[in-house]
C-alpha positions as CSV (number, residue, x, y, z in Angstrom):
1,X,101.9,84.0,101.2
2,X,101.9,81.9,98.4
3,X,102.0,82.5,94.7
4,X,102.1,80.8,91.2
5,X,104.2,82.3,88.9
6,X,103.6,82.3,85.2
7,X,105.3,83.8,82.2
8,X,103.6,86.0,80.2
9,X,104.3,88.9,77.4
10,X,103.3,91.4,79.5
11,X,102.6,94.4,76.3
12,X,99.9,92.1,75.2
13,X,97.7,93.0,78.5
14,X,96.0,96.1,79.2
15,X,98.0,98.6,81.2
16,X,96.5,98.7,84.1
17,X,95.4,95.5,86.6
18,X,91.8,95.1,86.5
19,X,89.7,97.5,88.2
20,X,88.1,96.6,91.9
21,X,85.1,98.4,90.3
22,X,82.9,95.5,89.0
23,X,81.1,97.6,86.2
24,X,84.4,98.7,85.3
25,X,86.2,95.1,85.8
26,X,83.4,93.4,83.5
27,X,84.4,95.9,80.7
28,X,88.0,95.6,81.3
29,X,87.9,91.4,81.1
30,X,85.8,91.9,77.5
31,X,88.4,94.0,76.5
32,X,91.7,91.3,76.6
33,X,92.9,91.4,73.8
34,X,93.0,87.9,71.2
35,X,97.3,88.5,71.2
36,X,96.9,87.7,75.1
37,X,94.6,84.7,75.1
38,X,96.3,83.0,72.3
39,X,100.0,83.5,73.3
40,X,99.8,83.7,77.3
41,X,97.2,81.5,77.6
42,X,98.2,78.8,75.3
43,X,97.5,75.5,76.9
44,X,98.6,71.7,76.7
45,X,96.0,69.2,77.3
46,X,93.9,71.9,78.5
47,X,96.4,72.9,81.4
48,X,98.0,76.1,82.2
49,X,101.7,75.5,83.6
50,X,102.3,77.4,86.8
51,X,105.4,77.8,89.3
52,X,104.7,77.9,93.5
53,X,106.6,80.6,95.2
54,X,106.4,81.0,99.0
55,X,107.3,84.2,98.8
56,X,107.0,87.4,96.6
57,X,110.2,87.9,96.7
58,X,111.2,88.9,93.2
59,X,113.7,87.5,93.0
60,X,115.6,85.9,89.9
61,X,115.6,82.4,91.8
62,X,111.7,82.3,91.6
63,X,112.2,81.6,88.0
64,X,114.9,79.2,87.9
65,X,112.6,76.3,86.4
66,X,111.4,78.9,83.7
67,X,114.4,80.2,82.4
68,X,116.2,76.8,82.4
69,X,113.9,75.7,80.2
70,X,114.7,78.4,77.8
71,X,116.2,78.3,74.0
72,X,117.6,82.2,74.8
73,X,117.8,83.6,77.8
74,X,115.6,86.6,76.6
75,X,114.1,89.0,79.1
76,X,110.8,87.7,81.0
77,X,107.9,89.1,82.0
78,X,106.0,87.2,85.3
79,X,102.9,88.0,86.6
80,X,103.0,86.4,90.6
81,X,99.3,85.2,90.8
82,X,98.6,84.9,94.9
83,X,97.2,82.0,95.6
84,X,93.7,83.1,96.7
85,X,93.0,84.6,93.4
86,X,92.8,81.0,92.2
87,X,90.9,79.2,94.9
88,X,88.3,82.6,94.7
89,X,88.2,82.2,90.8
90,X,87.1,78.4,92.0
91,X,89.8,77.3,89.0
92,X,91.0,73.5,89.3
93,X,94.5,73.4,90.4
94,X,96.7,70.2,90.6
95,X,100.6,69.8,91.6
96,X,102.3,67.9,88.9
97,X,105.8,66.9,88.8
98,X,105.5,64.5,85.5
99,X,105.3,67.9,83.0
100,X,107.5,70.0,85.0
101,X,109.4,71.0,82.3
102,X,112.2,71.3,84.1
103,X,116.1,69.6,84.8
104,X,116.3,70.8,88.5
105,X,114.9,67.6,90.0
106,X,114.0,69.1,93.4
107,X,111.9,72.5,91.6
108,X,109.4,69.6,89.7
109,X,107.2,69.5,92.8
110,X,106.7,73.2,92.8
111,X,105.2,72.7,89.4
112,X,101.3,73.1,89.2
113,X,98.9,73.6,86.5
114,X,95.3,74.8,86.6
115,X,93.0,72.7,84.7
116,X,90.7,75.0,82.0
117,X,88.4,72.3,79.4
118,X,87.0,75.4,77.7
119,X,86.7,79.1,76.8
120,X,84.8,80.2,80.0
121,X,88.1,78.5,81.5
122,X,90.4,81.1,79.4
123,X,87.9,83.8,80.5
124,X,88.0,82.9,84.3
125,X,92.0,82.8,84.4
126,X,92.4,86.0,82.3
127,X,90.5,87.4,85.0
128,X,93.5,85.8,87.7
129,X,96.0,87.5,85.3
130,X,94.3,90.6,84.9
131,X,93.7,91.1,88.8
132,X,97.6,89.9,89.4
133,X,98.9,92.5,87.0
134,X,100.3,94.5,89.9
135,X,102.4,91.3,90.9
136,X,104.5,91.7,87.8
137,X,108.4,91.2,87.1
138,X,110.9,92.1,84.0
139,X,113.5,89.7,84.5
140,X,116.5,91.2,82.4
141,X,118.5,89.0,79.9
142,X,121.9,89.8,81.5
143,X,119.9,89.1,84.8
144,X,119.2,85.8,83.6
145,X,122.9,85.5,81.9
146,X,123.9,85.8,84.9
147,X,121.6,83.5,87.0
148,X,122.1,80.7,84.5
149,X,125.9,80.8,84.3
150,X,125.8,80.8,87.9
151,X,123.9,77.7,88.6
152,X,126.8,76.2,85.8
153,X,129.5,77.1,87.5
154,X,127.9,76.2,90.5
155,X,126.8,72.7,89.3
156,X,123.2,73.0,90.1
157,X,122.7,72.3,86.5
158,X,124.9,71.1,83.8
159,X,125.7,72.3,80.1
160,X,123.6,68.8,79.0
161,X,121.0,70.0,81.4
162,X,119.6,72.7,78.9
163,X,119.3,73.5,75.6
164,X,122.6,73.7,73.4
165,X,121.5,77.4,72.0
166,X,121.2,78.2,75.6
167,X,124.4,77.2,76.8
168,X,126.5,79.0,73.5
169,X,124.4,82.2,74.3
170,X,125.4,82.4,78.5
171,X,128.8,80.4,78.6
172,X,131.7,83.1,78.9
């Protein structure tokens, strides 16, 4: 199964994923709070940056682009968005390696963003996040310590690869 993965601060959503009742959904999407929207939502020439997984494997290695992109390797919260919720949310979704914000040249083509020109946009993908909730990850900082000085040592990236307060924070 496929999913996009997509950082997020998970406190600033409601507790629960949204409710299969539709009278009870409808309330729950009204009720996202402005914290949520502004920070998780925040878009770049009206695109949302998202990550394809295979797999919902939760694994550390489905954020590698994320968290080497990273000025400290803080803990993460990901919400795995499966792949249907975005084709039945009839959202625009394109691959695009050039703004993969990521050094890993062979994890730009997993790199996808999903195209919102407006508010109803932001409304209609709050609704993906809110429905994805239960596909949620904390990703640890000493988990992601870890991860990054293992793709160092490892080579897979390189101390010039990623940002200098990065590298002092996980070099031993």
């Amino acid at each position: 199964m496929v999913y996009y993965i997509r950082k997020i601060s998970r406190p600033k959503w409601q507790e629960n994923p949204l409710s299969s009742d539709p009278n009870i959904a409808a309330k729950e999407i009204n009720n996202v709070s402005a914290d949520a929207i502004t920070n998780c939502l925040k878009t770049t020439s009206n695109k949302l940056s998202l990550w394809r997984v295979d797999v919902d494997s939760y694994s550390i290695d489905d954020i590698i682009p994320l968290i080497v992109g990273f000025e400290k390797p803080n803990t993460c919260d990901v919400v795995y968005i499966p792949e249907e919720y975005i084709i039945d949310a009839d959202l625009n979704l394109e691959q695009s390696q050039s703004d993969a914000n990521t050094p890993i040249e062979e994890l730009k083509q997993t790199h996808y963003n999903v195209i919102v020109h407006n508010y109803a946009g932001l409304g209609v993908f709050s609704k993906v996040v809110l429905q994805s909730l239960q596909n949620h990850k904390r990703y640890h900082e000493k988990d992601i310590k870890t991860k990054l000085r293992d793709l160092l040592d490892n080579h897979i990236i390189e101390p010039n690869m990623i940002s200098p307060k990065l590298y002092e924070k996980v070099k031993i």
